[in-house]
N, C-alpha and C positions, 0 to 999 in steps of 0.2 A: 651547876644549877640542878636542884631535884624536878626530875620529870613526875609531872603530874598526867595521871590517870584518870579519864571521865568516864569511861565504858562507853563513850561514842567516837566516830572518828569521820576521816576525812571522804574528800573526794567530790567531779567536774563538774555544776555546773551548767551547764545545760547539756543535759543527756537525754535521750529520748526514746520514744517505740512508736507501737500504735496504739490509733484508737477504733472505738467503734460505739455505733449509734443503736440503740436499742438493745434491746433481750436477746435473750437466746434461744431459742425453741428447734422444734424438730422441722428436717425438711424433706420432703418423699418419703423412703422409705421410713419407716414408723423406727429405725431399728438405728438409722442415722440421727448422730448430733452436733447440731452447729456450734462453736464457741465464737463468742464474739470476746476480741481483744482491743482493745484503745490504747495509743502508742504515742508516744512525742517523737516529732524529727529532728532528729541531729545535724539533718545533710543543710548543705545551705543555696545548693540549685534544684529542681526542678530531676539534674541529671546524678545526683547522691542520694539522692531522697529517702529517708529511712522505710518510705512503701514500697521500694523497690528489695531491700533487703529484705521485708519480712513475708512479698508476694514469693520470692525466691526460696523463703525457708517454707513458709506454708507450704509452698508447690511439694516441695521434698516429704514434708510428713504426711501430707497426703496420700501418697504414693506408697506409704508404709503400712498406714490406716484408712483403710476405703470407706469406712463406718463413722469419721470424725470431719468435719468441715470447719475449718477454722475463718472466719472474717474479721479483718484487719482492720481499721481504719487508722491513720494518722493523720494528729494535728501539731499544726506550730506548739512551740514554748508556751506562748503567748495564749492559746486558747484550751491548750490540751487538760490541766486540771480543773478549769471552770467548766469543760463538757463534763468529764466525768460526773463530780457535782451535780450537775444539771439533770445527769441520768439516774445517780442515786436517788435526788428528790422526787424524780417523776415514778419510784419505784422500778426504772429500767437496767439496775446496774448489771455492768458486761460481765461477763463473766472472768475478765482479766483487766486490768490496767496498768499501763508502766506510766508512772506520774512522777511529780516531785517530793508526794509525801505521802504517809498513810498512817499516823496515828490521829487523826481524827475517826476514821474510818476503823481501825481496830476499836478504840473509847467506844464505839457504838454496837460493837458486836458483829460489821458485815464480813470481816476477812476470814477466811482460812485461815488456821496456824500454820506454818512452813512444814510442821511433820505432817500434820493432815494429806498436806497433797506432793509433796518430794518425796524420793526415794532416801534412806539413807548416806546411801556414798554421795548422791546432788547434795544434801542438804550438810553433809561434814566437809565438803569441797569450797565452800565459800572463804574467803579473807577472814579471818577470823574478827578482825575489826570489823569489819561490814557487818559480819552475821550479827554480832552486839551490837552495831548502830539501826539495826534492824528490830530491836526488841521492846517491849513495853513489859512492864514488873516481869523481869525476865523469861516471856516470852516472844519467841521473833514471829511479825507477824508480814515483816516488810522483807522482801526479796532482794537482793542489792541486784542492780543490772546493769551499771556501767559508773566510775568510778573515774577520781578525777584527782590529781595531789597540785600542789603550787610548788614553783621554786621562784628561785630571782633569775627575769633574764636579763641582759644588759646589753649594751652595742658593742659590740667591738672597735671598730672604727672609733666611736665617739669616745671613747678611755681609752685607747691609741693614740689620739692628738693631748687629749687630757695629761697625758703620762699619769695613770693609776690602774692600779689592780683590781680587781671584784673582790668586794667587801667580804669581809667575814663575821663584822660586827657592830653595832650600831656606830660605834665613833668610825668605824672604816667606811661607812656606809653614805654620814655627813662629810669624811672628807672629800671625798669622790664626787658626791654630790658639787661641794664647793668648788673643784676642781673642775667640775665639767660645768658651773655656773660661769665660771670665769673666762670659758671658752664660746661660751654664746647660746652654749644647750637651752633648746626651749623647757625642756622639762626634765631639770637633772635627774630627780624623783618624782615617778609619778606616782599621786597619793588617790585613787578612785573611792572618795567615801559619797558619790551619788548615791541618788536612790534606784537605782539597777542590781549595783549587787554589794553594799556597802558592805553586809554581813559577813561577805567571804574573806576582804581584807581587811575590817576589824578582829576578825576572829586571828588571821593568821598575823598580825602584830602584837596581839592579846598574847599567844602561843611564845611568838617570839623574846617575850618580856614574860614568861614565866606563868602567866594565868590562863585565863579563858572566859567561855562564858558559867563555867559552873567550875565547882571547886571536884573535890576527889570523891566525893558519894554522890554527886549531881545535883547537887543543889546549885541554884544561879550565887552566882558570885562575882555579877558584872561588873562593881566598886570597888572591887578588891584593892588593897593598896599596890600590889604589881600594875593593875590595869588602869588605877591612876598615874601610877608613876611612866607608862609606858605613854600615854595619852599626852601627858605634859611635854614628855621629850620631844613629842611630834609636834607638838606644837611651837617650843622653845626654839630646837635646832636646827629641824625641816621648814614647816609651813613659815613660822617667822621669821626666817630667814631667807624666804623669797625660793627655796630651794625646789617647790614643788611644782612652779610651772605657771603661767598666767592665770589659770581659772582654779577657783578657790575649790580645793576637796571634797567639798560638801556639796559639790555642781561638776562635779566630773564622774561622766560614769565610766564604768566598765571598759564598756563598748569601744567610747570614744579616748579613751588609756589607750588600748587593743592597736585603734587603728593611729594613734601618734607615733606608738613605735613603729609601725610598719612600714610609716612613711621618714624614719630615721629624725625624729624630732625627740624621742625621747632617750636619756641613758641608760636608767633600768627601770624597773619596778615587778611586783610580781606577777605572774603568769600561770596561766595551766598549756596544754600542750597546744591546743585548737592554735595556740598563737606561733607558734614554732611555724604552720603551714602560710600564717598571716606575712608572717617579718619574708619569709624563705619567695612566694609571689614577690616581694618588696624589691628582693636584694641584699635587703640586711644584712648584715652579716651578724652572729650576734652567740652569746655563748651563758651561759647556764649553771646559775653555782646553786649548793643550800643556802635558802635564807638565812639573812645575817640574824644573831641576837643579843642580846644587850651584853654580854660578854664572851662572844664566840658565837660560832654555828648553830641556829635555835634548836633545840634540843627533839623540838617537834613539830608538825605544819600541817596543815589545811589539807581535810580529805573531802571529797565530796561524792555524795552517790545517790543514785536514783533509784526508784523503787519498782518492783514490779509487787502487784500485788492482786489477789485471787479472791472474788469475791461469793458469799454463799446463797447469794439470790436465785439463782439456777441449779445449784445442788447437782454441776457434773464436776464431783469432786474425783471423780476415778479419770474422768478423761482432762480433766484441767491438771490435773497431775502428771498426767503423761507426755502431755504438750511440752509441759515445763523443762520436765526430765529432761527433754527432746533439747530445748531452746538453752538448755545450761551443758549440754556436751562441751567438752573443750575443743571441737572444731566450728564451733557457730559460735562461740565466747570469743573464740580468737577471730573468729571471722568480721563480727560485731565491730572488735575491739581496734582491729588494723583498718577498716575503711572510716572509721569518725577519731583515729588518734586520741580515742579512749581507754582504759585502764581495763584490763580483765576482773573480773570479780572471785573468780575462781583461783582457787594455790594450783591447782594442773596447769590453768592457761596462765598464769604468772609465770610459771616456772617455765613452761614453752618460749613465753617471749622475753623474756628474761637474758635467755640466752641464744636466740634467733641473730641473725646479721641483719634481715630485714627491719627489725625491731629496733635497731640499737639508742636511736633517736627517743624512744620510749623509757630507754633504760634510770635515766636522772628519777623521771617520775616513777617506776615503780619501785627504784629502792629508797622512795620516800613513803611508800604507802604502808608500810610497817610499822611505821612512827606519826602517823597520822591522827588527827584525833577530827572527828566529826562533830557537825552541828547537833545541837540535844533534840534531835530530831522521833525523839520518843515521846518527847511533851508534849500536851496538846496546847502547851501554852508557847511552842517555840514560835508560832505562827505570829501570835503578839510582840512578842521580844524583837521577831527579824525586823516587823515593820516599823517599832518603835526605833530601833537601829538607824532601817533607812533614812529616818525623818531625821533621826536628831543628832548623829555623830558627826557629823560633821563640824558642827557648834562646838563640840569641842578642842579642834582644834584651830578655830579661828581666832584672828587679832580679839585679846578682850576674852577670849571662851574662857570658861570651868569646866576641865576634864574630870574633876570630883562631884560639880553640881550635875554635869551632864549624864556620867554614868550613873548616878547616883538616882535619876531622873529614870532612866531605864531599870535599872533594879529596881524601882517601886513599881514600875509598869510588868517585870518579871513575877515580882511576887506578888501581885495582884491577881497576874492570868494564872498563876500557880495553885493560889487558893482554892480556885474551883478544878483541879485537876482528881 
């Protein structure tokens, strides 16, 4: 199968930093300046909390720079990019934000460009993939800060009784499937096209059956006949065939995938690593291949990355620069990267964990972030696309669906938001 090429690529998910409420001005000394940063949390207690990592880093650069005050704040997932939002429109934007996205925000002119405020060697150290799913008419305006790949995981146990091996390709994928139907698995395949995060596992079965959402110059190409033909399968030999689990795809989020497996309900389905810690609390026992694809091992897979990005409202481009510098060394990369079982974004911290003993559990995922291909997250139309996604793939592969009407239905909704790009 020829590997297709979009100049965007993969990676996690929900990745996080901080945030922070208001402007940035001076404080005491005429000669000091404060940066405000606004960050999403990764952690999922109170006792991981991504405020705690970044009071920890702050404290350190502090200590370096007596002249620079940095204020942190973070927020959930759930509220972190509508604050920001909220602060750009009131004319308050921070001077830093690690969000989920930022080509609306470049289309308007408020970011920094990545040379602007990095050094050199920070700014040629990035994932090569990230740094281009970072760019808008190729320039990167979006910072990659944490970094996410998918593979398949499965039970062990539960294909132990089955007697089968981990799939390599979609017909290995259905057999297995069958095989652990016949066994009583509640969800041989679990297929998550809710509305949480349906886009991550359309895309990476798109990937798997040869397409995507865009073809090879980026344009959408969400009907393409691969992505028809891939949509049909799933509907024909999975979903109608009872193989995906009582609740129908297009009502099963994420989340609640996540936590079937953990509780040993389900066979496989795909994952990023946050779930490895899920199954591991469980007992699960449970093991890790490349996803399958329509005729062998898909060629390529689901990157996902979060952004940091620098905005020009406060004009400390010398000292937002420095911070940065500071926040992409490869010991707070790796530092980052080992407490939320997130991907480094950097080829020095790649290559640290790469081959660490600590890390090894990591390893599956980063030798797929090579081959990764990310959301078109340079569009400002991909915001439309996702949520058209949410709503309506799932239609597709239900009793009765059109995965040609369906996709077909998105593609109009694509190149409508395109039009005004």
């Amino acid at each position: 199968m020829q590997r297709r090429r979009t100049g965007t690529i993969a990676v996690v998910s929900a990745l996080g930093m901080t945030a922070v409420l208001g402007g940035c001005g001076l404080t005491g000394d005429s000669d000091e300046v404060t940066l405000k940063l606004v960050a999403a949390d990764y952690g999922d207690s109170k006792d991981n909390s991504s405020q705690k990592y970044w009071d920890a880093l702050v404290e350190s650069y502090e200590a370096k720079n007596p002249d620079v005050r940095v204020d942190v704040t973070v927020y959930s997932w759930n509220d972190v990019d509508r604050e920001v939002r909220e602060l750009v429109e009131a004319g308050k934007a921070p001077d830093m934000a690690q969000i989920g996205a930022y080509s609306d925000y470049a289309d308007k002119d408020l970011l920094y460009r990545a040379d602007d405020v990095l050094s050199i060697p920070v700014q040629a150290d990035f994932v090569s993939q990230l740094a281009g799913a970072g760019q808008v008419n190729g320039v990167q305006y979006g910072l990659p800060f944490a970094a996410s790949t998918r593979v398949l995981f499965y039970n062990k146990t539960l294909f132990d009784k089955a007697g089968v091996q981990p799939p390599k390709s979609w017909d290995d994928l259905a057999e297995a499937a069958g095989a652990l139907q016949e066994k009583g698995v509640k969800y041989p395949y679990a297929l998550p096209l809710g509305a949480e995060e349906a886009q991550a596992e359309t895309m990476q079965w798109m990937l798997s059956g040869g397409g995507g959402y865009t073809d090879d110059v980026g344009t959408y190409s969400v009907d393409s006949p691969q992505n028809v033909t891939t949509f049909t399968w799933l509907r024909d030999e999975l979903v109608g065939k009872g193989l995906t689990g009582p609740v129908a795809p297009g009502k099963l989020d994420r989340a609640d995938a996540f936590a079937a497996f953990a509780n040993g309900d389900v066979g496989m389905l795909n994952g990023h690593p946050s779930l490895m810690k899920m199954a591991s609390a469980k007992g699960v026992k449970y093991g890790m291949v490349t996803t399958p694809g329509v005729d062998g091992e898909s060629k390529s897979t689901l990157g996902v990355s979060d952004w940091m990005t620098a905005f020009k409202k406060n004009g400390h481009q010398k000292e937002v620069g420095d911070f940065l510098d500071f926040v992409y060394s490869e010991e707070n990369v790796l530092d980052f990267s080992r407490e939320y079982d997130l991907l480094p974004v950097t080829t020095s911290a790649s290559q640290t964990m790469s081959t660490a003993a600590e890390d090894r559990d990591l390893k599956p995922f980063l030798d797929e972030l090579l081959l990764s291909e990310l959301y078109p997250v340079g569009k400002t139309s991909w915001a439309s696309v996702s949520a058209d996604v949410k709503k309506h793939i799932g239609e597709a592969v239900s009793s009765g669906g059109s995965p040609k009407g369906v996709l077909g239905q998105i593609q109009a909704t694509a190149m409508r938001a395109g039009s005004a790009e």
